[in-house]
C-alpha positions as CSV (number, residue, x, y, z in Angstrom):
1,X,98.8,103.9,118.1
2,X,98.2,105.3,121.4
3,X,98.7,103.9,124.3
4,X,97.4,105.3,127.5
5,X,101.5,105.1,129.0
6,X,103.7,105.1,126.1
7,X,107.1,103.5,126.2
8,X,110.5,102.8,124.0
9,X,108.9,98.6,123.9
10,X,105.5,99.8,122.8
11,X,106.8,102.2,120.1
12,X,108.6,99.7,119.0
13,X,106.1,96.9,118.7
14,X,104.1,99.6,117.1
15,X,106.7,100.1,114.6
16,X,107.1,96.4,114.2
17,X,102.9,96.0,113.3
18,X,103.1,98.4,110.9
19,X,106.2,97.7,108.7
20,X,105.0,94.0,108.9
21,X,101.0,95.4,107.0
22,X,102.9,97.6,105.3
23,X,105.5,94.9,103.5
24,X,102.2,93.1,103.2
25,X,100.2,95.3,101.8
26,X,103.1,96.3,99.7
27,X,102.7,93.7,97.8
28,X,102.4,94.8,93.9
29,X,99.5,91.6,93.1
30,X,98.7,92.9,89.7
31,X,102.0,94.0,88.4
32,X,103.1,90.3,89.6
33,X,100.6,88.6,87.8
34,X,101.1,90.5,84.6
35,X,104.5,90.2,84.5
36,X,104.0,86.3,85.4
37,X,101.6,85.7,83.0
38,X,101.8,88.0,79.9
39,X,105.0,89.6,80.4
40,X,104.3,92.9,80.4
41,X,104.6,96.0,82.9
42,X,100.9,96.7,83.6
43,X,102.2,100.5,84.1
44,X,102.5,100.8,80.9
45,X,99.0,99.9,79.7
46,X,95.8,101.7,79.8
47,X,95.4,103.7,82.7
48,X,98.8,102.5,84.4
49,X,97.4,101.4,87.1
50,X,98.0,98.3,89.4
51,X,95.1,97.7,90.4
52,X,92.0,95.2,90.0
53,X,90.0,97.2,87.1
54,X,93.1,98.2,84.8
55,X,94.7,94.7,85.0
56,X,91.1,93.7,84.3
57,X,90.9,95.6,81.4
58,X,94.4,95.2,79.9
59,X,94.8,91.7,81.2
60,X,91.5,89.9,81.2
61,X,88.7,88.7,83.5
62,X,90.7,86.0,85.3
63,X,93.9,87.9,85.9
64,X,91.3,90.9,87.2
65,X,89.8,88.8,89.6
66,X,92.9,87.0,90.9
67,X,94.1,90.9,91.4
68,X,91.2,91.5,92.9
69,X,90.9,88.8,95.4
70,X,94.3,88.7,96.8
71,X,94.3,92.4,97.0
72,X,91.4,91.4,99.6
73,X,93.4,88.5,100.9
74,X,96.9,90.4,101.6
75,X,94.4,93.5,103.6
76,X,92.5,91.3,105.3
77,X,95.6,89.2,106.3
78,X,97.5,92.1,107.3
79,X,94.8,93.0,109.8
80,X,95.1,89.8,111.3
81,X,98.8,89.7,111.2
82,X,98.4,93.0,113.4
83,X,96.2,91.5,115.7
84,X,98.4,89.2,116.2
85,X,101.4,90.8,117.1
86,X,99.4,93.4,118.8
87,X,98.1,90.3,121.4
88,X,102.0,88.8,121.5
89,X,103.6,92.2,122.1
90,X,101.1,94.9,123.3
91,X,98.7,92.9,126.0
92,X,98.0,95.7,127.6
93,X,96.7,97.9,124.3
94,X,93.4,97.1,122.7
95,X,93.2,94.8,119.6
96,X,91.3,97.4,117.9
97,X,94.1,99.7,117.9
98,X,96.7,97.4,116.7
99,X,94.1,96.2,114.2
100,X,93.5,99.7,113.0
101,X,97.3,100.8,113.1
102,X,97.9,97.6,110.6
103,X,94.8,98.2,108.4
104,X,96.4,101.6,107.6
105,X,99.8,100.7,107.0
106,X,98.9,97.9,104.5
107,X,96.7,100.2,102.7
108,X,99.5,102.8,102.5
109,X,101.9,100.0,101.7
110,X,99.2,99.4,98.4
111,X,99.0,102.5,97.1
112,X,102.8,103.7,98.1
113,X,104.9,100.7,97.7
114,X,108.6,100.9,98.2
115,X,108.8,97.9,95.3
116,X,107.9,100.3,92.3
117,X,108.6,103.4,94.0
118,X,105.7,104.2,95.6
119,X,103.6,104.1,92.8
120,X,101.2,101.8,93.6
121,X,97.2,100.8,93.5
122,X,94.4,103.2,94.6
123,X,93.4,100.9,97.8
124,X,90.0,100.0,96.9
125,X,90.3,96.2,97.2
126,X,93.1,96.4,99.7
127,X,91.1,98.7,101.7
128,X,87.6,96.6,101.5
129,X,90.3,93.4,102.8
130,X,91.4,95.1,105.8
131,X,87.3,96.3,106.6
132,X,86.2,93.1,106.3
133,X,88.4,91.7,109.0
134,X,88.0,95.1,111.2
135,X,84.2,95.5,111.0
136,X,83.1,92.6,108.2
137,X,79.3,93.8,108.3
138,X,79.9,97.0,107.5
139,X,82.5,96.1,104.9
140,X,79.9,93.7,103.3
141,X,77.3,96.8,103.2
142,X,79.9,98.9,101.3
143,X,80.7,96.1,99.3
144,X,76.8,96.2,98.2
145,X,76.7,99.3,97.6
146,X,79.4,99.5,95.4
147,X,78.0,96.8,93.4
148,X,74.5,98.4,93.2
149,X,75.8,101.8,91.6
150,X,78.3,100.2,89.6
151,X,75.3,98.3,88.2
152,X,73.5,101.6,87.7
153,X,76.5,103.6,86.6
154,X,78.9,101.4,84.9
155,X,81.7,104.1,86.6
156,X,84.3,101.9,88.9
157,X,85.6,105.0,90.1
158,X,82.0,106.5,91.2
159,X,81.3,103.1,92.5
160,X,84.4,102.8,94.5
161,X,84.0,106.6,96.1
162,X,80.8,106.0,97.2
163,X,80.9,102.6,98.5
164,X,84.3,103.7,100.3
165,X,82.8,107.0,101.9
166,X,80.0,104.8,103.1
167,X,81.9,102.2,105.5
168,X,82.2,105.1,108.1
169,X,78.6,105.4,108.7
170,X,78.0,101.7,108.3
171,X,80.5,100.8,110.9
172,X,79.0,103.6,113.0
173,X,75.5,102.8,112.7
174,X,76.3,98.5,113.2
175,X,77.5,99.9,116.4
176,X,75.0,102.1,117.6
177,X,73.0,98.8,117.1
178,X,75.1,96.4,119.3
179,X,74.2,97.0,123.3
180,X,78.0,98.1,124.6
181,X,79.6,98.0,121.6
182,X,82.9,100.6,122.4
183,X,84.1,103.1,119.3
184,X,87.7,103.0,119.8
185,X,88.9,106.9,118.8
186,X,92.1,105.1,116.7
187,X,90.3,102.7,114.8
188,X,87.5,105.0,113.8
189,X,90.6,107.5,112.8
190,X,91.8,105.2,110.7
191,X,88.6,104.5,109.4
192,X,88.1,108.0,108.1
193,X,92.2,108.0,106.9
194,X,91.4,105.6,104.9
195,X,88.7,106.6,103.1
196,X,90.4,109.7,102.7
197,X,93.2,108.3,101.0
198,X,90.8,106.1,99.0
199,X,88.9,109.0,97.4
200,X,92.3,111.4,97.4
201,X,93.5,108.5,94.6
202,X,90.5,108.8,92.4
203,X,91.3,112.7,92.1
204,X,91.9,112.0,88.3
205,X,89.2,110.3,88.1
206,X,86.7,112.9,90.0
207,X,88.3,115.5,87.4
208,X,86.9,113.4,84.6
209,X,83.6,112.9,85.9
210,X,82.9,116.7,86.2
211,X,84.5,117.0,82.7
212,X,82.4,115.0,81.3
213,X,85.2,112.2,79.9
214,X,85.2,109.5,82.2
215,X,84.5,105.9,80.6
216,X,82.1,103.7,82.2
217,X,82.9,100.0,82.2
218,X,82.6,98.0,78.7
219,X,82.1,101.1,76.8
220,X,84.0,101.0,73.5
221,X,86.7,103.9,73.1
222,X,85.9,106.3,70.2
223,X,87.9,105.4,66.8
């Protein structure tokens, strides 16, 4: 994060935030609950995934939620753990920033973490956590809109892209509509990171769509 006079202390509190979201965020939930509860390696079924809609689909509805919602949690706890540290050992920085530098880490620690050699999730749920603490409106409108062309579509991954390129412009219109609201440069940075990383993980799926051969959700695989 950047600090208007930068020191050894603050680039080591820095440091500190974001190995602490990133351990966080680290944290393999659907490999964990499909080890836990069916003894299995969720890598090694359907799309190989960790995340929320494979563990839904190899694992069933509960265990995809679960994955789902403490993919949320351990985001949106990682912001807050950032926050935190950022008040106890960066006073003089903005909250935003340390609030932006943990929301990044924890959704790199998701979809790179050190635990299964960074092979990890592709941040969607992780990433929707860490909004909803850092600008909840505009995480709640992307959230919408996800579940809108999802109910159109029946394609997560189409879903997912769009509602994930759409938190930008939320958060940035929410603003425009609060009387001296500030737009930190860091946090809206991070902002676009991740999204970028968001839609960089879905490349497979984005080859699939334009091929013609990605499977919407429920559809029955040809015998």
């Amino acid at each position: 994060m950047p600090p208007a006079k930068l020191s050894l202390d603050m680039v080591l509190a820095s440091l500190l935030i974001a190995v602490a979201a990133y351990l966080l965020g680290s944290v393999p939930i659907g490999y964990l609950l499909i080890r836990i509860f069916r003894h299995q390696d969720i890598r090694q079924a359907g799309s190989g995934n960790i995340g929320a809609t494979n563990v839904l689909r190899s694992g069933g509805k509960g265990l995809g939620a679960a994955t789902f919602l403490l993919d949320v949690l351990k985001g949106s706890a990682a912001v807050g753990l950032g926050a935190l540290l950022g008040g106890w050992l960066l006073p003089q920085c903005p909250i935003r920033d340390a609030e932006a530098l943990a929301a990044l880490a924890a959704v790199l620690g998701h979809i790179f973490p050190v635990w299964l050699h960074f092979r990890g999730g592709k941040g969607v749920a992780t990433g929707f956590g860490v909004f909803l603490v850092a600008s909840p409106l505009a995480a709640l409108a992307a959230i919408s809109l996800f579940a809108l062309i999802f109910a159109l579509s029946r394609y997560v991954s189409v879903a997912s892209i769009l509602a994930a390129a759409s938190f930008p412009l939320f958060a940035w219109l929410l603003i425009r509509m609060q009387a001296g609201a500030n737009r930190p440069p860091f946090f809206i940075a991070v902002q676009i990171a991740v999204v970028l990383l968001i839609i960089a993980k879905h490349h497979q799926n984005i080859r699939r769509l334009f091929a013609g051969t990605e499977s919407r959700f429920g559809a029955k695989k040809p015998a």
